[in-house]
C-alpha positions as a Markdown table, in Angstrom:
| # | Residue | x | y | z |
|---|---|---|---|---|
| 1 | Unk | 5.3 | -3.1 | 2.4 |
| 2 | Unk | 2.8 | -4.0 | 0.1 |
| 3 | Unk | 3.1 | -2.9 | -3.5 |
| 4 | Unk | -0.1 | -1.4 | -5.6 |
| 5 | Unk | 0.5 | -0.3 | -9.4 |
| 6 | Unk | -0.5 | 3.1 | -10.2 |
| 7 | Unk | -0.4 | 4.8 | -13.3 |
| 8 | Unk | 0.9 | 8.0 | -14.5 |
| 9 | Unk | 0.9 | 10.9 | -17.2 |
| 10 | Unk | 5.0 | 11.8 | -17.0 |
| 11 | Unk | 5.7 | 14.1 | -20.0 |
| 12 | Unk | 7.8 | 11.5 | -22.9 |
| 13 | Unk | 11.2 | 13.3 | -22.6 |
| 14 | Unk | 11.0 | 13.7 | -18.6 |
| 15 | Unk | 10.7 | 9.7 | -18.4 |
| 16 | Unk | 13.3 | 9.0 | -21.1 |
| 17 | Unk | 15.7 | 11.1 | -18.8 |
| 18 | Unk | 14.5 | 9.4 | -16.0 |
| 19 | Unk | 15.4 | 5.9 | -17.8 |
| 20 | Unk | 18.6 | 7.1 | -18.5 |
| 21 | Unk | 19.1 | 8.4 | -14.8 |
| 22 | Unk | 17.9 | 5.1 | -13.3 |
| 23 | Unk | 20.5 | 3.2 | -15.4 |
| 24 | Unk | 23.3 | 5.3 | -14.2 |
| 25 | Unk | 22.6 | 4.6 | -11.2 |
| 26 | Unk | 21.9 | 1.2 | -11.2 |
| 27 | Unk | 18.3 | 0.7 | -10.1 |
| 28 | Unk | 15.0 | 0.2 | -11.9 |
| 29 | Unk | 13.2 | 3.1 | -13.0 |
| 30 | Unk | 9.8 | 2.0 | -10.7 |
| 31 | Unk | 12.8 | 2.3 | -7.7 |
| 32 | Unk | 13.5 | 5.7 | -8.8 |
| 33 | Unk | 10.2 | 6.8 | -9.4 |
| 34 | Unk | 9.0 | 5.7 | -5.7 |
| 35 | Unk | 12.3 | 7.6 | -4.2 |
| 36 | Unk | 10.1 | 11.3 | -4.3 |
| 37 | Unk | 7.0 | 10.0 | -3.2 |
| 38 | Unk | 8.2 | 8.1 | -0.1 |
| 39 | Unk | 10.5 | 11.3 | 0.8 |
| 40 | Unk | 7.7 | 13.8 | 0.1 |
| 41 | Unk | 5.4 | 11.4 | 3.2 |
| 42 | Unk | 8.5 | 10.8 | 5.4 |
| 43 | Unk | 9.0 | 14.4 | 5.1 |
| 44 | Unk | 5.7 | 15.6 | 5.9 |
| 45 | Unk | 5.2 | 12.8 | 8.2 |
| 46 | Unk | 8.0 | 14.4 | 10.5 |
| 47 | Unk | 6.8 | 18.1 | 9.8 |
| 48 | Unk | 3.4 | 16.8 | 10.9 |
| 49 | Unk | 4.0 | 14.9 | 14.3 |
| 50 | Unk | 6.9 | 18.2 | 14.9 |
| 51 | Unk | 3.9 | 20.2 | 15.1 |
| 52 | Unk | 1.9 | 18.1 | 17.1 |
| 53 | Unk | 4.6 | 18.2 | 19.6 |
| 54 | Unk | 4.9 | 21.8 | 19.3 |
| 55 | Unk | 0.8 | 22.1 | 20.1 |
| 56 | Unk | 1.4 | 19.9 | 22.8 |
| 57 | Unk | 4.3 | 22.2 | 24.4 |
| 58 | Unk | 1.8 | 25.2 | 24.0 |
| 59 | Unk | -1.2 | 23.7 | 25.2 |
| 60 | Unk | 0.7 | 22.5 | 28.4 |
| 61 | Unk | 3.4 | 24.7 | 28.9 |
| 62 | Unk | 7.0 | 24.0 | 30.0 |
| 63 | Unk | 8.4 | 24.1 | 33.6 |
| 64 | Unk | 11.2 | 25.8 | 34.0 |
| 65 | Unk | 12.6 | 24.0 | 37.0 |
| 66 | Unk | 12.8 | 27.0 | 39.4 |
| 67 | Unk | 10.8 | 25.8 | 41.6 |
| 68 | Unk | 8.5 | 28.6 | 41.6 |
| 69 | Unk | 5.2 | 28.6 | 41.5 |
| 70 | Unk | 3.3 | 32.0 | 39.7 |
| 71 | Unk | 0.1 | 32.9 | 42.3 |
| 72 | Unk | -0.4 | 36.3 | 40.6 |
| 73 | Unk | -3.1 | 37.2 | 37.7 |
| 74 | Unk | -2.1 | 38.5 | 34.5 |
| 75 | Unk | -5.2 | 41.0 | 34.7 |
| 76 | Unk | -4.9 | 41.6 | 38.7 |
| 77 | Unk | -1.1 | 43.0 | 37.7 |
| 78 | Unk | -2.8 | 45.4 | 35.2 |
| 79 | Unk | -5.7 | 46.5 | 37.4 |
| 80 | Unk | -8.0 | 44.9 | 34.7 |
């Protein structure tokens, strides 16, 4: 993936903990920085093409595999 630098306004003592977090656990603070962003998009990435399914479900319906097929009217039934 292509890399593009960005800058940010991180409040001073949020970044020096964030220093201090990258060292323990041995990775560059840019490659712990990038961890929240890319799990935010995979995140909403998945919540986004869920839904799309879900629409899709709705707009098509499901069959049930009974093997029957409805011939009635919702407003027939109802006399409407």
């Amino acid at each position: 993936m292509e890399r593009q630098n960005a800058t940010l306004s991180i409040p001073k003592e949020i970044l020096k903990k964030a220093r201090i977090l990258a060292i323990a656990q041995d990775t560059s603070l840019s490659r712990l920085l990038t961890r929240v962003p890319t799990a935010a998009v995979a995140q909403y990435e998945q919540v986004t093409l869920a839904g799309m399914a879900q629409k899709k479900l709705l707009e098509e319906g499901v069959d049930p595999g009974t093997g029957v097929r409805i011939t009635w009217e919702r407003e027939r039934l109802h006399g409407r």
